[in-house]
N, C-alpha and C positions, 0 to 999 in steps of 0.2 A: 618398279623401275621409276627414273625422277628424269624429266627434265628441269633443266633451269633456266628457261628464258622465259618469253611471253605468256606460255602455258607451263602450269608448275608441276604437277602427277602424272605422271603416265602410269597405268598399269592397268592387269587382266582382272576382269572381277565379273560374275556373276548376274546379269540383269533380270529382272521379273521373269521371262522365259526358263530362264536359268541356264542361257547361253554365254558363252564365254564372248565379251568385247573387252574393246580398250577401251579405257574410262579417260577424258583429261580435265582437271578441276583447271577451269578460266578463273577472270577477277569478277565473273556476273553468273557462274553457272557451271554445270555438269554437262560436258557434250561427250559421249559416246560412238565408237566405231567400231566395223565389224572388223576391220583389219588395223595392224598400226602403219602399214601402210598409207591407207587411204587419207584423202586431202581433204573430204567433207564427210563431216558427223553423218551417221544416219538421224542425231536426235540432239536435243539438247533440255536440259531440266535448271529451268531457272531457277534461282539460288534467293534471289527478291521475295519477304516476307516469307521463305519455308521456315520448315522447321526439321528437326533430324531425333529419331527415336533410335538409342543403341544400348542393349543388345534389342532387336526385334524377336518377339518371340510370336510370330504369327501362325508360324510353319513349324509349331511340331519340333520334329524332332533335327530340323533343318539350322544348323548353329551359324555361328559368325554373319549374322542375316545384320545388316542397321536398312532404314527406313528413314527417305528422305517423303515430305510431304511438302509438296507448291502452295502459296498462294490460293490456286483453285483448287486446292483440297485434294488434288492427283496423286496419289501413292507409288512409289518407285520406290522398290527395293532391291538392293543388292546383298551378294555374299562374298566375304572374302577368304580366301584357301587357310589362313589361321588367324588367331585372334590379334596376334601380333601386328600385321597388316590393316586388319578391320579399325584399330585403334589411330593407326599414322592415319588412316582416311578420314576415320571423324573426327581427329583431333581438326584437321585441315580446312574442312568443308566445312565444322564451327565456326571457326574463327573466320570463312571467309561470308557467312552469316552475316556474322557480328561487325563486321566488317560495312556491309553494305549496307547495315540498320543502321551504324553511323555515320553513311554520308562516304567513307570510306571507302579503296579498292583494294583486295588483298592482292598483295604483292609480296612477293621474296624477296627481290630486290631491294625493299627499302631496309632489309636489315643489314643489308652492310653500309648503308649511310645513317642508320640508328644506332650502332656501335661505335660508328666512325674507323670501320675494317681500310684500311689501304688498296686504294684500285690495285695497288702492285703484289696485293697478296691471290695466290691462286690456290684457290679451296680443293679444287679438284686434284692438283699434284700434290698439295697436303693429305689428302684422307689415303691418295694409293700409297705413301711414304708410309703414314699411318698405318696401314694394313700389310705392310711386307711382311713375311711369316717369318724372316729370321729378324729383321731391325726394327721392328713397329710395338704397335702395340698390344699385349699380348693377351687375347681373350681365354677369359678364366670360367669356371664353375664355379658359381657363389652362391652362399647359403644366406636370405634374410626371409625376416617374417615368416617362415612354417611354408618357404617355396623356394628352389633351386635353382635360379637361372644361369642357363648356358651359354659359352659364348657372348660374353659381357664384361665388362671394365668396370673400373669408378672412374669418379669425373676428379678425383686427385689422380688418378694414377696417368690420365692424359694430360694434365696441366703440368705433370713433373717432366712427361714424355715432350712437351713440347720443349720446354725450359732444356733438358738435355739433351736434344739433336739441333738445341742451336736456333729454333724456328719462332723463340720467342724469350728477351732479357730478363723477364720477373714475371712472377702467377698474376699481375693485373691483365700484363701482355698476351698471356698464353689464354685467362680466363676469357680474353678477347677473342682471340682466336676458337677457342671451343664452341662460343655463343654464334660465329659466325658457322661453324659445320651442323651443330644441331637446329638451326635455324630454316639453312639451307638443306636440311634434308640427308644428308650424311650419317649422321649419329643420330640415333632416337634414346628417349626416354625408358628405362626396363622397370625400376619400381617406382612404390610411391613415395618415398622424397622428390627423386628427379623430374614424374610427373605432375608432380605439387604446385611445382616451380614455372608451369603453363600459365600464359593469357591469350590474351585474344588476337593482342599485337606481337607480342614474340614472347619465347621462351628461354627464361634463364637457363644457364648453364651453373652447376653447383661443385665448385672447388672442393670437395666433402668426399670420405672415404666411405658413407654409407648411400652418395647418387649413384647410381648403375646406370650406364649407359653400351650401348651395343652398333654396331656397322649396321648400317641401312638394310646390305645386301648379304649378309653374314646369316649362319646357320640358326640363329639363336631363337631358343625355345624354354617357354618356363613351365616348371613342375608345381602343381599345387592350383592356388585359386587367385581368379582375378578380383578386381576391386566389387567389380559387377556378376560376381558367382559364377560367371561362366567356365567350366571347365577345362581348362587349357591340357595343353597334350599329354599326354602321362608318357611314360616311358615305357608301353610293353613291351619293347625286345631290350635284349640286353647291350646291343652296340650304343654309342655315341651319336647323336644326331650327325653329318658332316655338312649336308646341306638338304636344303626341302625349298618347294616351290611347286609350280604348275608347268603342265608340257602335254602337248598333244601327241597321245600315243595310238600306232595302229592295232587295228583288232586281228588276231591270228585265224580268226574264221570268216568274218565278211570283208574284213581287210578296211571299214571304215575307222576314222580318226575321232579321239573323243576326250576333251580335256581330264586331264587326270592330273590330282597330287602327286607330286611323287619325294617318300622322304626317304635320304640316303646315309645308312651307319656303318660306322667300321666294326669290326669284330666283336661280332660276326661279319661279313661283311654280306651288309642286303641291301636292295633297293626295295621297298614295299610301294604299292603304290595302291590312292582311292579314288573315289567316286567323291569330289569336293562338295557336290551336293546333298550329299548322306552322311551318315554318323562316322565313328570312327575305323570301325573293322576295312579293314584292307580290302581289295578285290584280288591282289595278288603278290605273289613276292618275285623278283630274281635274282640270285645269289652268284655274286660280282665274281669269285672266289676263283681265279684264274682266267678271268672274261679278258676280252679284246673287246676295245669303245674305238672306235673312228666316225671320223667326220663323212657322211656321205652327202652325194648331188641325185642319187637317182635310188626308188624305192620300188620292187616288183609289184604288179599287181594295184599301183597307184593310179587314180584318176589322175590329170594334168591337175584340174583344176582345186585339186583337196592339198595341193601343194604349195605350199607360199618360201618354201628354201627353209636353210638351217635344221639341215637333217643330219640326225647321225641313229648309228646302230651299236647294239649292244651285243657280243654273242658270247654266251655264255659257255662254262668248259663243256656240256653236255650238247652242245652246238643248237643250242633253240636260239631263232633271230629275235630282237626287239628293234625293232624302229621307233624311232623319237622326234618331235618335232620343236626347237623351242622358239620363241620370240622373237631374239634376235641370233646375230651373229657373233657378237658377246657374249652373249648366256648360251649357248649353244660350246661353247669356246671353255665356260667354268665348268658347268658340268659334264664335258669330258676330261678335264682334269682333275674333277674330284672323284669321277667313276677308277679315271686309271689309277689315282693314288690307292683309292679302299681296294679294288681288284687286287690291288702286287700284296698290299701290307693287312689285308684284313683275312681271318679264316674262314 
C-alpha cells in the first residue's frame, strides 16, 4: 500500500518477531505500528549512517528476509510476503540512505517539481483511468531473459496509451507523465532494463518495447530467477495468478487470527493460502468454484478485540465458512471482487 504525502510507504511486512506491523518509511527513518490505525509508532529505526543487506540470508530457509543495520550496529530485519514487494522496499529505503548521506531528505514530492509535472495533473485519476479493465492498459504475459512475467506492460506501450486517450500531445509529454507514476509509486520497474534505469534521486522511465513495467497493486508475479538468485514464485497449480497479497485469516479450531498469504487463480479456480514466514508449500487450499464472498461486520466465536473491521467471508459450495480479515476497506472491497469473479468463471 502507498501513501503520498508526508510519509511515503505504508504497508504490512514482517518485524524480527516475525509479527505482522505496518511499516512507514519517513524522510529520516523506519517507524513501525501494530495497527495502521494507530497515531504513534511503537518504534522507529533510524535511517542515519545504516546500512541495508538484501537478500538476507540469516534464516535459513526463511526467504524475502532484507536487513537494515543502524548506526549502532542494531540489526532489524524484516520480510516481505513476495520478492516483488521486498524489492520496491529496498529500492526506497536506499535511496532514502543515500539521501540523507548527502545532506539530503527523501521526498516524493520533489519529483514532480524535477520533471516539471503540472500542479494540474492528477496522478492518482491517471493510473485508475490506466487500470480500467476494458479502456486502460492492458497487462500482458511476457516472455524476456529465460523468465515470464505476469501482469506487466512495456514502458512503450504506456507512452502510446497516454498519447491515445488524449492525456498527453507527443512521447516527450507522455514520457513525462510515466516518470511521474513510477516515481510516485504507481508503476514499478519488472525487469532488468527498466530496473537499470534506478538512482538515488529518481528513476527514469524508458520509452522502449523491451522495459517492463507492472501496476503497484496488480497481481503480478515473475517465473524464473532474480537478479539476486532468489527464487521467485514458480507456478505450481495450473491457474493464472489473479491476485496475492496478505490477510488475516481465522482458525477453524481455536478460532485465533494469524497472517497468512493468500494467492488467488482462475481455472482452476483456488485460493491457496501460506505461512509468509516459511517456504513455499501451502497450508491450505479453498476452491472458489461456486462459493458466495460477502462483506461481513460481525465474526462468531470472535474476541471484540482480535477485530479491527473489514471483514468478509468466504463460503464455499460444500458450505465450509472462511473468515477474512484485510487492511483496509479498499482491499477488503478488491478481494471480494476478484473472489466473485474466479468463483462464477473459474472451474
Amino acid at each position: 500500500m502507498h501513501v503520498f504525502h508526508s510519509r511515503f510507504i505504508l504497508g504490512r511486512l514482517l518485524l524480527n518477531s516475525w509479527k505482522a506491523v505496518w511499516v512507514v518509511l519517513s524522510d529520516d527513518g523506519v517507524e513501525f505500528y501494530k495497527k495502521k490505525t494507530d497515531h504513534s509508532p511503537k518504534g522507529m529505526i533510524p535511517l542515519k549512517g545504516a546500512t541495508l543487506i538484501s537478500p538476507c540470508q540469516d534464516f535459513g530457509k526463511r526467504t524475502m528476509v532484507f536487513k537494515i543495520t543502524t548506526e549502532k550496529k542494531q540489526d532489524h530485519f524484516f520480510q516481505a510476503s513476495h520478492v516483488e514487494e521486498r524489492e520496491f522496499w529496498v529500492k526506497d529505503i536506499k535511496r532514502a540512505i543515500t539521501c540523507i548521506q548527502g545532506g539530503k531528505k527523501f521526498a516524493r514530492k520533489s519529483t514532480r517539481r524535477s520533471i516539471r509535472l503540472p500542479e494540474t495533473v492528477n496522478l492518482t485519476e491517471l493510473y485508475t483511468l490506466m487500470k480500467d479493465q476494458d479502456d486502460g492498459v492492458r497487462e500482458l504475459k511476457l516472455e524476456q531473459d529465460n523468465r515470464v512475467f505476469n501482469h506487466c506492460f512495456t514502458g512503450a506501450t504506456v507512452v502510446e496509451w497516454l498519447i491515445s486517450k488524449g492525456k498527453a500531445r507527443n512521447r516527450p509529454e507522455a514520457l513525462m507523465l510515466a516518470t511521474g507514476l513510477l516515481n510516485e509509486g504507481f508503476l514499478q520497474p519488472a525487469g532488468d532494463m527498466s530496473k537499470g534505469a534506478e538512482s538515488a534521486e529518481q528513476t527514469a522511465f524508458l520509452d522502449h518495447t523491451n522495459a517492463l513495467y507492472y501496476f503497484a497493486d496488480s497481481g503480478f508475479f515473475c517465473e524464473g530467477y532474480s537478479s539476486d538468485e532468489d527464487v521467485l514464485l514458480k507456478e505450481e497449480f495450473r491457474g493464472n495468478i489473479i491476485k496475492q497479497g496478505c490477510l488475516l485469516k481465522q482458525g477453524h479450531r481455536r478460532k485465533n487470527w494469524k497472517v497468512r498469504k493468500f494467492i488467488l487463480r482462475d481455472d482452476p479456480a483456488y485460493m491457496h493460502y501460506y505461512d509468509p514466514t516459511k517456504g513455499d508449500d501451502p497450508l491450505g487450499s479453498i476452491h472458489l468454484r461456486g462459493s458466495v464472498v460477502t462483506a461481513v461486520e460481525y465474526v462468531p466465536d470472535a474476541k471484540k478485540y482480535d477485530i479491527d473491521g473489514n471483514l468478509f467471508e468466504i463460503i464455499t459450495s460444500d458450505e465450509t465458512h472462511y473468515f477474512l480479515q484485510a487492511a483496509t476497506a479498499e482491499e477488503r472491497k478488491e478481494w471480494i471482487k476478484a473472489v466473485q469473479a474466479v468463483s462464477k468463471g473459474g472451474k
